[in-house]
C-alpha positions as CSV (number, residue, x, y, z in Angstrom):
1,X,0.0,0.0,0.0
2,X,1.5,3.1,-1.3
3,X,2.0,6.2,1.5
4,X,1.9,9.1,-0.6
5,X,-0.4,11.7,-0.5
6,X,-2.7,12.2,-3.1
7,X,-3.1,15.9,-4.1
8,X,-6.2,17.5,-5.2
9,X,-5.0,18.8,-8.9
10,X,-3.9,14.7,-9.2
11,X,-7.6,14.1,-8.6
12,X,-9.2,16.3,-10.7
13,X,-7.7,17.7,-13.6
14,X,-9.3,20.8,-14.6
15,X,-9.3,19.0,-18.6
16,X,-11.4,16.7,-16.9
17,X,-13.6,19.1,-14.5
18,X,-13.9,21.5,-17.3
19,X,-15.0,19.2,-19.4
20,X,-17.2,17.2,-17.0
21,X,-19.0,20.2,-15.3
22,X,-22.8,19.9,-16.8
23,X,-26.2,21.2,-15.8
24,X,-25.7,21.8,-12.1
25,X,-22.2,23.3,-11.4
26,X,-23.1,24.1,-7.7
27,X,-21.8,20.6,-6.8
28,X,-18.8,20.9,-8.2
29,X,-18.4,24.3,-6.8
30,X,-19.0,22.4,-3.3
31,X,-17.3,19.6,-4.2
32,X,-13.8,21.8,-5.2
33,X,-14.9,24.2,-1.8
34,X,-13.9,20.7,0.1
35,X,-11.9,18.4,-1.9
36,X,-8.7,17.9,0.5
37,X,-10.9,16.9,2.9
38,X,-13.0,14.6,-0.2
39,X,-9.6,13.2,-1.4
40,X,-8.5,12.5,1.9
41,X,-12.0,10.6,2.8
42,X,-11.8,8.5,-0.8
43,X,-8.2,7.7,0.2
44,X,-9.1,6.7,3.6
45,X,-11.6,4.0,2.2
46,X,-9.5,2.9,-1.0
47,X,-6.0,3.3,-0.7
48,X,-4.5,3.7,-4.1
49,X,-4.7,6.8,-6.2
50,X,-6.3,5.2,-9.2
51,X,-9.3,4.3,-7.4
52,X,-9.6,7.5,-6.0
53,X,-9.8,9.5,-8.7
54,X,-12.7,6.5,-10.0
55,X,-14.6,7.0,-7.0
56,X,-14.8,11.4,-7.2
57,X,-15.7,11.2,-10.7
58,X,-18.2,8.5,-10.3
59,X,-19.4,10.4,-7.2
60,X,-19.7,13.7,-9.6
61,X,-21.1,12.3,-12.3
62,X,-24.0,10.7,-9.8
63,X,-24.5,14.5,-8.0
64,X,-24.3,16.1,-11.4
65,X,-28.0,14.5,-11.7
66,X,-29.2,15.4,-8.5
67,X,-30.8,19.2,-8.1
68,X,-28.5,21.4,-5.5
69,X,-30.6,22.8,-2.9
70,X,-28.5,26.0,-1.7
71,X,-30.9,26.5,0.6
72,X,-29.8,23.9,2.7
73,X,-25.7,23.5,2.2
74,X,-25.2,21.1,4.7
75,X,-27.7,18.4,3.9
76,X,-25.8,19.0,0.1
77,X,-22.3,18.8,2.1
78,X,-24.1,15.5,3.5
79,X,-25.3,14.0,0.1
80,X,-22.1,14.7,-1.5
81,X,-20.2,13.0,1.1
82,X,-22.4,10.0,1.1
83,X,-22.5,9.6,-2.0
84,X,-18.3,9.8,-2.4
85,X,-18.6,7.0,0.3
86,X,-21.0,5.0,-1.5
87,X,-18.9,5.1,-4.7
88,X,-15.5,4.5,-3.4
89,X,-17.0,1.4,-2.1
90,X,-18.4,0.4,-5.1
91,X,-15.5,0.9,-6.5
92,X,-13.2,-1.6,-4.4
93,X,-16.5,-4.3,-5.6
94,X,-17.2,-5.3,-2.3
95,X,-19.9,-7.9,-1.6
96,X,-20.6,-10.4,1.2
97,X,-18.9,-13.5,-0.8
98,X,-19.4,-15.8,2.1
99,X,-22.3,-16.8,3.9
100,X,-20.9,-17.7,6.6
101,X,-21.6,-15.7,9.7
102,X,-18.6,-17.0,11.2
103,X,-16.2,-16.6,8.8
104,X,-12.5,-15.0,9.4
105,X,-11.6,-12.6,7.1
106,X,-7.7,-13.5,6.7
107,X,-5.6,-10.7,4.4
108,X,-3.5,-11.6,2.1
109,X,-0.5,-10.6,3.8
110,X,0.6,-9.5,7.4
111,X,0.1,-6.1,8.2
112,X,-2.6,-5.5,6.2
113,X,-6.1,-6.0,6.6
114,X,-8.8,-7.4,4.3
115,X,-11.4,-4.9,2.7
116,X,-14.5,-5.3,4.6
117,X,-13.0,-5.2,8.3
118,X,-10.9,-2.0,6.9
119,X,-13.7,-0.4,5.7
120,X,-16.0,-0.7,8.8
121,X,-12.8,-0.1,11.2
122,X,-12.3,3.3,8.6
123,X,-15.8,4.0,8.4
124,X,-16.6,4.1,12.3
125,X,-13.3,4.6,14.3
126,X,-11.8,7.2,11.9
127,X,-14.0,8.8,9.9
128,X,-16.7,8.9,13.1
129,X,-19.8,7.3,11.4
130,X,-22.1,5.8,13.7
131,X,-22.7,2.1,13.3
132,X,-26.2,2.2,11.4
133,X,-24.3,4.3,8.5
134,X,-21.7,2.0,8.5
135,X,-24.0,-0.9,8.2
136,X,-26.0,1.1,5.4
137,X,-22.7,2.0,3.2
138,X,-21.3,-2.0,3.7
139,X,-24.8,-3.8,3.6
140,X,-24.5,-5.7,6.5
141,X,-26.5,-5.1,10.1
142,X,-25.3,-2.9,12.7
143,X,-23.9,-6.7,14.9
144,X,-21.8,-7.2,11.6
145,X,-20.7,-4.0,12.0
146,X,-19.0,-4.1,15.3
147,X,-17.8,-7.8,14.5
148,X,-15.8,-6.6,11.6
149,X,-14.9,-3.6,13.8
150,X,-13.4,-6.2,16.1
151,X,-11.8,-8.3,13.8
152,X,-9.7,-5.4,12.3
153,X,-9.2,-4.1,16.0
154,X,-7.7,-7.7,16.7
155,X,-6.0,-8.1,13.5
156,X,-4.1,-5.0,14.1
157,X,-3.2,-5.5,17.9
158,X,-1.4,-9.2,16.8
159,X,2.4,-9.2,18.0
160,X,4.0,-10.2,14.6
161,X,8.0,-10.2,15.4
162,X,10.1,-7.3,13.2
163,X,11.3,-10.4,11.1
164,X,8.1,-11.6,9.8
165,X,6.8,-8.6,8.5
166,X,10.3,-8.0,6.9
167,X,10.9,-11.1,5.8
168,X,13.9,-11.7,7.2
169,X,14.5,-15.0,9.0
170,X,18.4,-15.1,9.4
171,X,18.8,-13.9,12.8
């Protein structure tokens, strides 16, 4: 997983916001008024640049068809925010694979944690949503919710010795 920061003219290119800016520029006058903290959000929940930059002009391109009600900015901060949620979710293609109830969501490599635990560890401890939200953006119920909380709580609280996670094993 790549550390850089992402900055807002790498997200949107004003070729492609000019070019992209239809029938209701308000939201992308809103959208523009708070992209650090939108970029920072999308990056929270997908963690590479690419999908990113997917996920804000999938979440414009959805807004662009929705009227802007200036007469209430926060509820069009709100939409604008769920909806970037929504979308960068959609675009990691998430969906409840397994059946199982029990099941342990194992990640691919030490250190890291699997998609759905990240997202509703991300979506509750950092970014503050309460667990019905969480349970709305990840389609799951609220006692899914604080499972997968708990499972990337535990995850990340594992004692792994230095030479695992590095990979070296001559010492």
């Amino acid at each position: 997983m790549s550390t850089s920061f992402i900055t807002p003219h790498a997200v949107l290119r004003e070729s492609q916001l000019s070019s992209r800016v239809g029938r209701n520029a308000a939201w992308y006058l809103l959208f523009l008024e708070h992209l650090d903290e939108f970029a920072t959000l999308a990056w929270y929940l997908v963690a590479d640049h690419r999908l990113v930059e997917e996920a804000i002009l999938r979440t414009m391109a959805e807004l662009d068809a929705i009227p802007f009600d200036a007469m209430t900015p926060m509820l069009a901060y709100s939409q604008a925010r769920e909806t970037l949620i929504t979308q960068a979710i959609a675009g990691l293609r998430l969906g409840c694979k397994e059946d199982d109830e029990n099941a342990t969501y194992l990640p691919s490599t030490l250190g890291e944690l699997p998609d759905l635990p990240r997202l509703a560890f991300m979506l509750k401890l950092v970014l503050r949503s309460s667990e019905n939200e969480v349970a709305r953006f990840l389609d799951v119920t609220p006692l899914k919710v604080r499972e997968l909380v708990q499972a990337a709580i535990d995850r990340l609280s594992l004692r792994v010795p230095f030479s695992v996670l590095t990979g070296c094993h001559d010492a």
